[in-house]
TIRO-2110 file (N, C-alpha, C; in Angstrom, 1 decimal):
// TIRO-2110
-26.0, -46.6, -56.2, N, 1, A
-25.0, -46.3, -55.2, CA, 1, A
-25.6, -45.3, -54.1, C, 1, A
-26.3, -44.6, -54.8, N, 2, A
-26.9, -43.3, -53.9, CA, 2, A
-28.0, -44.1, -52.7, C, 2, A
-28.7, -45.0, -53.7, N, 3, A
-29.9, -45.7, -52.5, CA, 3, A
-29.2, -46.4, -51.6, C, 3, A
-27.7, -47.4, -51.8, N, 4, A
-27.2, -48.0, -50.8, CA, 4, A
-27.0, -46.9, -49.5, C, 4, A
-26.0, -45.8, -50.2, N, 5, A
-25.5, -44.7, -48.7, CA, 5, A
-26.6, -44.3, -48.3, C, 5, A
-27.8, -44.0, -48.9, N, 6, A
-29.0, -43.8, -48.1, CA, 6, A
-29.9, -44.5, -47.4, C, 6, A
-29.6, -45.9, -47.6, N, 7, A
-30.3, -46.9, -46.6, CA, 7, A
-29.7, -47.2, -45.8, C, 7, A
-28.0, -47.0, -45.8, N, 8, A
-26.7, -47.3, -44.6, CA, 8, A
-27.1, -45.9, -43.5, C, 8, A
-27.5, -44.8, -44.2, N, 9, A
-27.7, -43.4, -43.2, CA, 9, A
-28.6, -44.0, -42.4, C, 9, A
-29.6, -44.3, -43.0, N, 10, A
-30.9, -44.3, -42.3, CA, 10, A
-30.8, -45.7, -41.7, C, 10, A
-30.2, -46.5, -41.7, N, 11, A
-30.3, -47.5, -41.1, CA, 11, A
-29.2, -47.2, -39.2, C, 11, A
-28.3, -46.3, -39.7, N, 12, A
-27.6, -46.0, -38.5, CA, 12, A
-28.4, -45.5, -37.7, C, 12, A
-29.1, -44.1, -38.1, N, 13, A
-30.3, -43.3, -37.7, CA, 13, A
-31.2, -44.3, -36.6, C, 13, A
-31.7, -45.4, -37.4, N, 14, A
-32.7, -46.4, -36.4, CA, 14, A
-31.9, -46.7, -35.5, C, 14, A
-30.9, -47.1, -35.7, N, 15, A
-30.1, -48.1, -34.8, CA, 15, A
-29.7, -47.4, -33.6, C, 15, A
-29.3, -45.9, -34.2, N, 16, A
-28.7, -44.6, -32.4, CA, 16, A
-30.0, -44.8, -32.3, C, 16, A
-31.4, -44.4, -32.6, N, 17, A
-32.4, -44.6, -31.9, CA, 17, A
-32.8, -45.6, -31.2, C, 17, A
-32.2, -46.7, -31.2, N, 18, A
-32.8, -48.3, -30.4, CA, 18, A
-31.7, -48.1, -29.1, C, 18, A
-30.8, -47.8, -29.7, N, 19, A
-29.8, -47.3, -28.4, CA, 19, A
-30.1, -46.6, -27.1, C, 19, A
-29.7, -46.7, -26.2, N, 20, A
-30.2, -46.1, -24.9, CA, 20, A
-28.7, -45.0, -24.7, C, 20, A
-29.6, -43.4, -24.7, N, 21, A
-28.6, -42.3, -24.6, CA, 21, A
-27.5, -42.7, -23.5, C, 21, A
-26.4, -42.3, -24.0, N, 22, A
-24.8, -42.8, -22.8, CA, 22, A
-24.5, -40.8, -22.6, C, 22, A
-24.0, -40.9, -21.4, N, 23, A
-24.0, -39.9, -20.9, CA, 23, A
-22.5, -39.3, -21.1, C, 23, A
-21.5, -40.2, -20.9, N, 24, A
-20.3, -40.0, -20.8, CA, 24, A
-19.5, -41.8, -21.1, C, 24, A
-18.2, -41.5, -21.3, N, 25, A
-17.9, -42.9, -21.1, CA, 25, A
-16.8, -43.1, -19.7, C, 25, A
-16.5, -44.1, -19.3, N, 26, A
-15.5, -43.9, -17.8, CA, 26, A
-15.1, -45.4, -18.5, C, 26, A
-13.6, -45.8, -18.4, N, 27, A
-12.9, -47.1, -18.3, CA, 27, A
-13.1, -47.8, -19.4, C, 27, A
-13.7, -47.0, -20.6, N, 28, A
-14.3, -48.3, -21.2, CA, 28, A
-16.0, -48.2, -21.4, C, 28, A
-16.4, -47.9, -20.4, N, 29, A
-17.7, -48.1, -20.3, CA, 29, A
-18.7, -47.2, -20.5, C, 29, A
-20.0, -47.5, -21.4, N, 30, A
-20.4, -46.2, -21.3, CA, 30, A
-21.6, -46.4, -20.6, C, 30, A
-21.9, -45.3, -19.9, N, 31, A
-22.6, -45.1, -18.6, CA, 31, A
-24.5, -44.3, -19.1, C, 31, A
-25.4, -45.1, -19.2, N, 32, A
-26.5, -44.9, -19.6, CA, 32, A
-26.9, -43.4, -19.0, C, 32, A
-27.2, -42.7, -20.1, N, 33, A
-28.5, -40.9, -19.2, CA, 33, A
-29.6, -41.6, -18.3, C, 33, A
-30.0, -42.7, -18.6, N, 34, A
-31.6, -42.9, -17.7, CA, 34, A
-30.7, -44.6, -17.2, C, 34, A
-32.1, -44.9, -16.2, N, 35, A
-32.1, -46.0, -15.9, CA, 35, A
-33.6, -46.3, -15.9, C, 35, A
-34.5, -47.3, -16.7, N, 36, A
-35.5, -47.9, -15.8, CA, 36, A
-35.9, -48.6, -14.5, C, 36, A
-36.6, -48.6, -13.8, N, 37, A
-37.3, -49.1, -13.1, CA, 37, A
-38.8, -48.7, -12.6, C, 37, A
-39.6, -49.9, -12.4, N, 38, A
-41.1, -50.1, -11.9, CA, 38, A
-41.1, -48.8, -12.2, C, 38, A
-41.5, -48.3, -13.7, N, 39, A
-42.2, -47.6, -14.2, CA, 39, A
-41.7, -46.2, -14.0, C, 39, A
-40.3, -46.4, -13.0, N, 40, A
-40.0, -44.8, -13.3, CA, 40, A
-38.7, -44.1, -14.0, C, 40, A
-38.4, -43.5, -14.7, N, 41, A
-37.0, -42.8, -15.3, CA, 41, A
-36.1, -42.3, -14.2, C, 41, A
-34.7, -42.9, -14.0, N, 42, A
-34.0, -42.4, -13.1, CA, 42, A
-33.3, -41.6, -13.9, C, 42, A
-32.4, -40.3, -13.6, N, 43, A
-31.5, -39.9, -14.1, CA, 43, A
-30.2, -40.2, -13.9, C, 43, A
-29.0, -39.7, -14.7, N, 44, A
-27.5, -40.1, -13.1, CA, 44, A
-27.3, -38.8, -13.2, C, 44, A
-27.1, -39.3, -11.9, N, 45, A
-26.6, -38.0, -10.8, CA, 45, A
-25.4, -38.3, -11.0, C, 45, A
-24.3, -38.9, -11.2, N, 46, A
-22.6, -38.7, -11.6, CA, 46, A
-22.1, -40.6, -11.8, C, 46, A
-20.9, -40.5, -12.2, N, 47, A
-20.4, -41.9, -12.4, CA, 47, A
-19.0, -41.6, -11.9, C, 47, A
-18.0, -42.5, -11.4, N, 48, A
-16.4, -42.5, -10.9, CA, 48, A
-16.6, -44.2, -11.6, C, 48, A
-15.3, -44.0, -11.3, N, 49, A
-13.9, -45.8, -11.5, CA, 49, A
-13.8, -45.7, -9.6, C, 49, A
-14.2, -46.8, -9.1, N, 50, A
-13.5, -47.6, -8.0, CA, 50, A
-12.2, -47.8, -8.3, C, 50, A
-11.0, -47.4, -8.0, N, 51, A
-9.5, -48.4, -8.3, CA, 51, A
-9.3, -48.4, -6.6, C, 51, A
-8.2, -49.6, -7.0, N, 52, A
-7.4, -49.7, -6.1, CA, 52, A
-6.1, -50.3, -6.4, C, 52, A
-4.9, -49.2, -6.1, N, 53, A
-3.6, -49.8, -6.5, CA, 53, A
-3.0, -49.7, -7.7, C, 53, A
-4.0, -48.4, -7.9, N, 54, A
-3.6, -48.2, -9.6, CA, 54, A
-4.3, -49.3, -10.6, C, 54, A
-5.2, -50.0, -9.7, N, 55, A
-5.6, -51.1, -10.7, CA, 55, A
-7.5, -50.3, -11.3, C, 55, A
-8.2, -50.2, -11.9, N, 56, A
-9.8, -50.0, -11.9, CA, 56, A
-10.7, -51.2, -11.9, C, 56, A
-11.4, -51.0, -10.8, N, 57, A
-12.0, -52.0, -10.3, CA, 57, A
-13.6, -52.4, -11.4, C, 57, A
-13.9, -51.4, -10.8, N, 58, A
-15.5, -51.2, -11.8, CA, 58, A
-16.0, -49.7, -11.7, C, 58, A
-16.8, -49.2, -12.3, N, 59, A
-17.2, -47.9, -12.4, CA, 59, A
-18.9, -47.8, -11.8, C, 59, A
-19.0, -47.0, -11.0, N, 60, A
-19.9, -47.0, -10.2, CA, 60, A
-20.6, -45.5, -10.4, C, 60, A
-22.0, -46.1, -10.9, N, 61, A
-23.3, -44.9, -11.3, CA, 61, A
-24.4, -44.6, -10.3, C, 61, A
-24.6, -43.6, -9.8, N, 62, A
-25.8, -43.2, -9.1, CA, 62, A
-26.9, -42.6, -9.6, C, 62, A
-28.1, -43.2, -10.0, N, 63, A
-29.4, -42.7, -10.8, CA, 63, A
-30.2, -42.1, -9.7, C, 63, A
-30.6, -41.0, -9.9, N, 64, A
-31.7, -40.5, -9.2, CA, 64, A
-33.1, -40.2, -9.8, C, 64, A
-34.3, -39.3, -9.2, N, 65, A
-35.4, -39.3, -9.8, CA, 65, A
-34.6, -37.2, -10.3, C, 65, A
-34.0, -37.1, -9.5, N, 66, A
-33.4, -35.3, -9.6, CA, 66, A
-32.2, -35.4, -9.1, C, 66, A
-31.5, -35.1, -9.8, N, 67, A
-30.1, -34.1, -9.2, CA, 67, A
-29.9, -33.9, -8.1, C, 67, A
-29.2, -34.4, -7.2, N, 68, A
-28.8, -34.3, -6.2, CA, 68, A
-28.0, -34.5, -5.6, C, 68, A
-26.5, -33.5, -4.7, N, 69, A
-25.5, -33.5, -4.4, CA, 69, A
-25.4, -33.8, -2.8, C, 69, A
-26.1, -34.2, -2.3, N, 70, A
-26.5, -34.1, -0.8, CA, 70, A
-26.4, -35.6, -0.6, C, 70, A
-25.2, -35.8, 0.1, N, 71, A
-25.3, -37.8, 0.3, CA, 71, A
-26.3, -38.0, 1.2, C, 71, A
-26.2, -37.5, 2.2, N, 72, A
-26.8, -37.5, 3.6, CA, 72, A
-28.5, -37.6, 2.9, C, 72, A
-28.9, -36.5, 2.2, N, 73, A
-30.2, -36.6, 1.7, CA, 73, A
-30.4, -37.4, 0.9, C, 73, A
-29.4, -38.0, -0.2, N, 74, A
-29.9, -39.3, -0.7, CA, 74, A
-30.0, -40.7, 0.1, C, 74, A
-28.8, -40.9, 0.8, N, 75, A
-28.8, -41.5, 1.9, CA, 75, A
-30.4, -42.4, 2.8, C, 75, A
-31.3, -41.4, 3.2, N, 76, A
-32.3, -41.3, 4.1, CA, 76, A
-33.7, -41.2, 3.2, C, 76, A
-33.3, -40.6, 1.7, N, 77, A
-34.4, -40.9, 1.5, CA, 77, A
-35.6, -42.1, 1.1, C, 77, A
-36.6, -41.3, 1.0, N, 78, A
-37.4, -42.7, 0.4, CA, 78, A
-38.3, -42.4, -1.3, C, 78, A
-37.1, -42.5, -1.8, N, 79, A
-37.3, -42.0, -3.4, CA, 79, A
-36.8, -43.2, -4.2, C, 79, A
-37.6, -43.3, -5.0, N, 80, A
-36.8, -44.6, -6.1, CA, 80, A
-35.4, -43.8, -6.4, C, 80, A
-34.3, -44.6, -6.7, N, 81, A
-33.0, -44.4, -6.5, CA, 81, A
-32.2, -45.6, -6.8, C, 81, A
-31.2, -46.0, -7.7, N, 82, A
-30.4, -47.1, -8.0, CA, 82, A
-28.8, -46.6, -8.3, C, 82, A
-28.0, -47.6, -7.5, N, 83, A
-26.2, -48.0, -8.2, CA, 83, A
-26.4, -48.8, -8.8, C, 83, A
-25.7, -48.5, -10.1, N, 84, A
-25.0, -49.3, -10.9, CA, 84, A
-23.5, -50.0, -10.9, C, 84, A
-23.0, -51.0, -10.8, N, 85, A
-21.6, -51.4, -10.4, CA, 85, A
-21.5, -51.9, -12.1, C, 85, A
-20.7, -51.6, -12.6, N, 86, A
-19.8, -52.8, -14.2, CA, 86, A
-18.6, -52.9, -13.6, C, 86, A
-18.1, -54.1, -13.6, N, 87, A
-17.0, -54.7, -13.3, CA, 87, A
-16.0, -54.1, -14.6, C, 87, A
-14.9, -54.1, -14.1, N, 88, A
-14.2, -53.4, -15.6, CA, 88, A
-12.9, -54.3, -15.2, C, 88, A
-12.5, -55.2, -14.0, N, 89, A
-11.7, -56.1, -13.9, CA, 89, A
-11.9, -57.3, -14.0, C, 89, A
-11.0, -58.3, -14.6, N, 90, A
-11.2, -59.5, -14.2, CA, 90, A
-10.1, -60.0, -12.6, C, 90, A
-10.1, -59.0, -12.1, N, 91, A
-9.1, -59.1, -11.3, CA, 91, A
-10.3, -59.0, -9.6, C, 91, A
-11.3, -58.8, -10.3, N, 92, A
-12.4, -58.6, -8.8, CA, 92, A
-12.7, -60.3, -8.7, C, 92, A
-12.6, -60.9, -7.5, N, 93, A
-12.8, -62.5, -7.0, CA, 93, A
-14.3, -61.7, -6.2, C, 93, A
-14.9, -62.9, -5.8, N, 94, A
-15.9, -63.2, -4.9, CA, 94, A
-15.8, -63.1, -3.6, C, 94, A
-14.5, -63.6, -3.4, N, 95, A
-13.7, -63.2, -2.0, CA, 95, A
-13.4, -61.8, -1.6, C, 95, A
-13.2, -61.7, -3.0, N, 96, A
-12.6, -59.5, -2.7, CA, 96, A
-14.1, -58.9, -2.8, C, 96, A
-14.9, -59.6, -3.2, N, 97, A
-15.8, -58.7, -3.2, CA, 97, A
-16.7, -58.5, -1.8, C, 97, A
-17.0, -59.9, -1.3, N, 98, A
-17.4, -60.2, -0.2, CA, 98, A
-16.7, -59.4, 1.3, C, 98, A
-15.0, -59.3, 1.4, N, 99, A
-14.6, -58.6, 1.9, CA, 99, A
-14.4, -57.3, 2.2, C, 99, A
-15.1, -56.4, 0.5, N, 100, A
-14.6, -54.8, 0.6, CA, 100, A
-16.7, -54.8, 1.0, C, 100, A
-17.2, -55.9, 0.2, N, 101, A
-19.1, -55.1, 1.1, CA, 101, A
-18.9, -55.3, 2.5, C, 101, A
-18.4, -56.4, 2.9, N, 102, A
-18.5, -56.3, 4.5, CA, 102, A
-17.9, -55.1, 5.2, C, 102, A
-17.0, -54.5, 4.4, N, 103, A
-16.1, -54.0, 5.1, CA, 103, A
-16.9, -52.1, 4.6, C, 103, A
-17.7, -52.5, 3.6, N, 104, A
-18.6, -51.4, 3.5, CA, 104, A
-19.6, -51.0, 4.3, C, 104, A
-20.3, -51.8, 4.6, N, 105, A
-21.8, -52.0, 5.4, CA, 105, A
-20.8, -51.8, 6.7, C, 105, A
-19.6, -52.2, 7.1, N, 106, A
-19.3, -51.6, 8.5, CA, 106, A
-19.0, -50.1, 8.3, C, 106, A
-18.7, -49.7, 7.8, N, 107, A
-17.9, -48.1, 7.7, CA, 107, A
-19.1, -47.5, 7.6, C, 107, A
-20.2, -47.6, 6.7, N, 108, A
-21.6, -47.3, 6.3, CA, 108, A
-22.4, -47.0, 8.0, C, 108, A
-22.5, -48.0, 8.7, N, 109, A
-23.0, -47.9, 10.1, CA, 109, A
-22.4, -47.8, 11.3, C, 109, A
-20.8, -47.1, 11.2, N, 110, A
-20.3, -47.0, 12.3, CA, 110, A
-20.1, -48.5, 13.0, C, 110, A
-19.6, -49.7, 12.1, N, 111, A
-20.1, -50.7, 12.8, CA, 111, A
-20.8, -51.5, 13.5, C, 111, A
-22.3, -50.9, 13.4, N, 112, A
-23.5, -51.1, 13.9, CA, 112, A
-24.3, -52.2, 12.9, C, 112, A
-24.0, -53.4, 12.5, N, 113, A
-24.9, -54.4, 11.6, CA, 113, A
-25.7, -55.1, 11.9, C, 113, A
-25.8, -55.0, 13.6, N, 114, A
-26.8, -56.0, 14.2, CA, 114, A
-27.8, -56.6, 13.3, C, 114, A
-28.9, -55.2, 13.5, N, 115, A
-30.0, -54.7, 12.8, CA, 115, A
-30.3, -55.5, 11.3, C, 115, A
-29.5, -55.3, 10.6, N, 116, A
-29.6, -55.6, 9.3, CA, 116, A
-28.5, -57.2, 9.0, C, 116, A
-27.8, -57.6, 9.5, N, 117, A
-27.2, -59.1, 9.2, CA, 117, A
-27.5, -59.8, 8.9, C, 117, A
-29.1, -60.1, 8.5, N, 118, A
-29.5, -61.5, 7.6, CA, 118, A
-29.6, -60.7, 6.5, C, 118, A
-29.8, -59.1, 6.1, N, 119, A
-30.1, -58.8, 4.7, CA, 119, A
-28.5, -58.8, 4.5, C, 119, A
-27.8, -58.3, 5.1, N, 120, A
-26.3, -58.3, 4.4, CA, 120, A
-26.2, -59.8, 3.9, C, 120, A
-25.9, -60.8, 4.8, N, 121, A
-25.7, -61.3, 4.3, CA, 121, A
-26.5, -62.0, 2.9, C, 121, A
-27.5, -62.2, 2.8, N, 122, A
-28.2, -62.5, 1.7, CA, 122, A
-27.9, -61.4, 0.5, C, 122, A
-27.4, -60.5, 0.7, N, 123, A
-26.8, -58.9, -0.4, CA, 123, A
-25.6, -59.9, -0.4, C, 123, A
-24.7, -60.1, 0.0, N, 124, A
-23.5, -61.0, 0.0, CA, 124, A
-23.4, -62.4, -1.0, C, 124, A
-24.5, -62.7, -0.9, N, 125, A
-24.9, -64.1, -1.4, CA, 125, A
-24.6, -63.9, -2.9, C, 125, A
-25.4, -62.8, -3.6, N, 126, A
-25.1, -62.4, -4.8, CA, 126, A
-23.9, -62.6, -5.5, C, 126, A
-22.9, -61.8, -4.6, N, 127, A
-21.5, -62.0, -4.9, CA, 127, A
-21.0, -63.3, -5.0, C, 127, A
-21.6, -64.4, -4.6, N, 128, A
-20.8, -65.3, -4.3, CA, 128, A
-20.8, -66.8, -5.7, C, 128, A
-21.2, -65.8, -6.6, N, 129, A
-20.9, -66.7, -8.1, CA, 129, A
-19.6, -66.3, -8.4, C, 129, A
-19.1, -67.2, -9.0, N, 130, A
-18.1, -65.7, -9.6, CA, 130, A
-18.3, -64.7, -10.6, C, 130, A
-17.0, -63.7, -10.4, N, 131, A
-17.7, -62.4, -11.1, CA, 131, A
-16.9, -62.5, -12.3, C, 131, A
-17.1, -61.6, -13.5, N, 132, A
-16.5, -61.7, -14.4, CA, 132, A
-16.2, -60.2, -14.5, C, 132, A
-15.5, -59.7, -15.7, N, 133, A
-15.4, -58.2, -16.4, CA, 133, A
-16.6, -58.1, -17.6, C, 133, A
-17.0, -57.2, -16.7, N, 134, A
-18.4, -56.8, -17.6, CA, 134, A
-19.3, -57.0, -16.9, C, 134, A
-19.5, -58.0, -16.1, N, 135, A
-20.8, -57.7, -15.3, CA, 135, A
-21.1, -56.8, -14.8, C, 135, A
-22.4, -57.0, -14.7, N, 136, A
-23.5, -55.3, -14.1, CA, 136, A
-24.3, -55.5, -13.2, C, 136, A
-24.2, -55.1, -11.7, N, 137, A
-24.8, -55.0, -10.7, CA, 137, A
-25.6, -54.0, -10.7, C, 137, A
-27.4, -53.7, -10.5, N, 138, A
-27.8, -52.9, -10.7, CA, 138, A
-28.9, -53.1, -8.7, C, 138, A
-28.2, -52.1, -7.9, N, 139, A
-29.2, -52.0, -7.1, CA, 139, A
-29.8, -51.0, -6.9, C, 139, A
-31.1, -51.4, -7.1, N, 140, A
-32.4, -50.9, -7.1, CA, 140, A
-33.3, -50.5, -6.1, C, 140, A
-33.4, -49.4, -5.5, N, 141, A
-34.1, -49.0, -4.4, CA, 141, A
-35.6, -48.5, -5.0, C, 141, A
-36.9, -49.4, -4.2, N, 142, A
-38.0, -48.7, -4.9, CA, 142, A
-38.8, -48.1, -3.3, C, 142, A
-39.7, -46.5, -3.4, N, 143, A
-39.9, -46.7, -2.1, CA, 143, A
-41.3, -47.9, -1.5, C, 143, A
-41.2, -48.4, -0.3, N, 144, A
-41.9, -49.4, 0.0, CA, 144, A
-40.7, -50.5, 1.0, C, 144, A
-39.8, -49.9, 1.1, N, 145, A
-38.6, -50.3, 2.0, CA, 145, A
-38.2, -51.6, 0.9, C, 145, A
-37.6, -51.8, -0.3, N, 146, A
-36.9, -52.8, -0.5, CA, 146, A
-35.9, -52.3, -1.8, C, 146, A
-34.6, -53.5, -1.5, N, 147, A
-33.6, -53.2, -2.8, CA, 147, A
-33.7, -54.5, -3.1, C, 147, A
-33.7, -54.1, -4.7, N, 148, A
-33.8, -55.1, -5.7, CA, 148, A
-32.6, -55.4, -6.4, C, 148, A
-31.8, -56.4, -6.2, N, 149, A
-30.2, -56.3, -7.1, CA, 149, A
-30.6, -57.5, -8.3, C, 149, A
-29.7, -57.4, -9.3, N, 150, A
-30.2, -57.2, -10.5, CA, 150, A
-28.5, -57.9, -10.9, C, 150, A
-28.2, -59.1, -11.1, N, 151, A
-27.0, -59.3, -11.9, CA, 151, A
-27.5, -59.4, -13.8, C, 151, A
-26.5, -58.7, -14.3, N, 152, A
-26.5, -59.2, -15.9, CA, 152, A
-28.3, -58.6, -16.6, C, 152, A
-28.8, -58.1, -15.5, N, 153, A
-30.2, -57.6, -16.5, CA, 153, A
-30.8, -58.9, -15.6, C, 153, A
-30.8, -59.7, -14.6, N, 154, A
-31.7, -60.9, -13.9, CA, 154, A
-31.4, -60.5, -12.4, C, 154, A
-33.0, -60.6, -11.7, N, 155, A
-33.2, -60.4, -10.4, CA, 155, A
-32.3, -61.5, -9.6, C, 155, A
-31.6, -61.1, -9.0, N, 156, A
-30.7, -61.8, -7.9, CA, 156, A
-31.4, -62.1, -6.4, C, 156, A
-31.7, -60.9, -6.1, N, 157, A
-32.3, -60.4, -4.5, CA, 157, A
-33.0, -59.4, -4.7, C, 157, A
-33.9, -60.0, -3.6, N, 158, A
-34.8, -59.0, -2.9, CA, 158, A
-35.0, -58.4, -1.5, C, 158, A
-34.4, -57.3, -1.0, N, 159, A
-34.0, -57.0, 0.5, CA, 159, A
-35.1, -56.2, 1.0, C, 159, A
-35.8, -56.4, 2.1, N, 160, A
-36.2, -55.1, 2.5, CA, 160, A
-36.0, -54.9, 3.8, C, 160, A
-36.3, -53.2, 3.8, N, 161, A
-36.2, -52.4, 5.2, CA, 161, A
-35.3, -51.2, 4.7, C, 161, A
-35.3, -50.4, 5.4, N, 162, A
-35.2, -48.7, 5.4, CA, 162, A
-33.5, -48.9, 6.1, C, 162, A
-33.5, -49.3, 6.7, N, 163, A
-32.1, -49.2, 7.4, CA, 163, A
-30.9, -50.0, 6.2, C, 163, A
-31.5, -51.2, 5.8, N, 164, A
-30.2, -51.7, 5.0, CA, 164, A
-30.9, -51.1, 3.7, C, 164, A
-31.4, -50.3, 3.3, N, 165, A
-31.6, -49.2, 1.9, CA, 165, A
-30.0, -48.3, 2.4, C, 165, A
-30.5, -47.7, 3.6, N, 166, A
-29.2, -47.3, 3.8, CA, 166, A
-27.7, -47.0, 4.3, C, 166, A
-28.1, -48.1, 4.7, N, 167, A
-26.5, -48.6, 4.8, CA, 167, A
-25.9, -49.2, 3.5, C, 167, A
-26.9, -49.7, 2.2, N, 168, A
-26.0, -50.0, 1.3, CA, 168, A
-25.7, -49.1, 0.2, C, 168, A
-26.7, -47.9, 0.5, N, 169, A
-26.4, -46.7, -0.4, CA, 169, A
-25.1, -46.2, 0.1, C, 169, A
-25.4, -46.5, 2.2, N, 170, A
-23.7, -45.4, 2.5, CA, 170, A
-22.7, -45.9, 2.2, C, 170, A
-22.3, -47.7, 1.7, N, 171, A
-21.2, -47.8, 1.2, CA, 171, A
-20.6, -46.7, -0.1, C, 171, A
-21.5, -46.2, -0.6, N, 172, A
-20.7, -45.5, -1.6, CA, 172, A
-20.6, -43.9, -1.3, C, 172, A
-21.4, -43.5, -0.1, N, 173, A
-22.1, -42.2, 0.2, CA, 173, A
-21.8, -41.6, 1.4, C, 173, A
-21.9, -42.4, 2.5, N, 174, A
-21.5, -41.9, 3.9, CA, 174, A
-20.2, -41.5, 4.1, C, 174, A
-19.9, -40.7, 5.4, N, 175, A
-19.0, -40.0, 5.4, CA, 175, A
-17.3, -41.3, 5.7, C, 175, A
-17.7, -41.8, 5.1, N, 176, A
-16.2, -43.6, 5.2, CA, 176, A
-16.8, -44.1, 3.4, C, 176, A
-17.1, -43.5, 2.7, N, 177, A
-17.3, -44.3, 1.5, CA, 177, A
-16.1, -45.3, 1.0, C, 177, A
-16.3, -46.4, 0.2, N, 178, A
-15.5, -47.2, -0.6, CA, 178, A
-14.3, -46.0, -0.8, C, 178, A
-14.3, -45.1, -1.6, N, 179, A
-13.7, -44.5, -2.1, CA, 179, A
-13.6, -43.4, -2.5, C, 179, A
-12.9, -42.1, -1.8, N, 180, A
-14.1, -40.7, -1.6, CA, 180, A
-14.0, -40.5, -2.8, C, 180, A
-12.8, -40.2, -4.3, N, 181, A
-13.5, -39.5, -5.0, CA, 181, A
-14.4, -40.1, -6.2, C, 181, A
-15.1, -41.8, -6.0, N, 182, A
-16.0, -42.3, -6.6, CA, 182, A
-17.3, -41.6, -5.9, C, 182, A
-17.1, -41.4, -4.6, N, 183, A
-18.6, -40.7, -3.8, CA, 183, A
-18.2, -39.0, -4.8, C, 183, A
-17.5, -38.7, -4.8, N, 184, A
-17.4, -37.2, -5.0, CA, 184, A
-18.2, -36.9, -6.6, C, 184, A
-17.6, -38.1, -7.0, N, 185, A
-18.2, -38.3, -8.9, CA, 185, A
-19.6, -38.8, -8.9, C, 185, A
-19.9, -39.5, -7.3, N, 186, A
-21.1, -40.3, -7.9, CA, 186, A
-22.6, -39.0, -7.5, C, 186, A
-22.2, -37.7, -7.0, N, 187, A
-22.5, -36.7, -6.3, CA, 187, A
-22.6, -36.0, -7.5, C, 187, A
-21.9, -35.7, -8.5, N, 188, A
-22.1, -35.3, -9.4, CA, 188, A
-20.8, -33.9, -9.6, C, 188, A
-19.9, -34.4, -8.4, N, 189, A
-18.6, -33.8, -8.4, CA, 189, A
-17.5, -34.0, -10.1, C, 189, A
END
């Protein structure tokens, strides 16, 4: 009896270790300490719940390479940097989704999209499977001017240029975010 509870110990032991450290839980979800990418460790800088209407949309994570509370300086820079989106609704359509990024990328640029309109739209494209509850949007900024979005753990898109890096960081960051106190959490408020 003794060897069984001691192989069940040590078998849990392996198992938190195969696990990837969660930092906190939000909605349900728990929200990874690191993120990989191209070889670097991001950390999070904070996580919020998107709702609307009393309803929670998905929970939204900001990884950095450091701590940092400065939208405007995450915003602009050129540092590897990634959001994470998990859908936590089955109540998010493709249509809603399509209409709150458009309507992000305008608030983000003061209505200025000229510039960037074929990457939005191809960022848009993504959206346009349907979504389910649970999926995980992971966009990926590496510096070299491009974002890498990422449905379910598989490359979706590949965007580049410095301007829609940030215009799609300011949907969650600039001074019109999606939702101030998901910017305020994702800040590390």
């Amino acid at each position: 009896m003794k060897s069984i509870i001691a192989a069940l110990f040590l078998a849990s032991i392996v198992c938190a270790m195969a696990l990837p450290a969660q930092a906190e839980e939000i909605a349900g979800v728990g929200i990874p300490d690191t993120l990989q990418t191209g070889g670097k460790t991001l950390q999070l800088n904070g996580a919020g719940i998107r709702s609307k209407l009393f309803i929670d949309l998905y929970v939204g994570a900001l990884y950095l390479t450091a701590t940092n509370g400065d939208a405007e300086a995450i915003i602009t820079a050129d540092e590897p940097m990634a959001i994470r989106l998990h859908i936590v609704s089955g109540l998010i359509t493709s249509e809603k989704m399509e209409k709150a990024t458009r309507e992000g990328f305008n608030n983000a640029t003061n209505g200025d999209t000229a510039d960037i309109a074929e990457q939005i739209e191809t960022f848009i494209g993504v959206f346009r499977e349907p979504i389910h509850e649970n999926d995980i949007y992971d966009l990926i900024y590496t510096p070299g001017h491009f974002v890498e979005v990422y449905r379910n753990g598989e490359l979706a898109s590949t965007l580049q240029g410095m301007p829609f890096k940030r215009a799609m960081f300011g949907i969650w960051l600039s001074a019109h975010p999606a939702q101030k106190s998901l910017k305020k959490k994702m800040l590390g408020g």
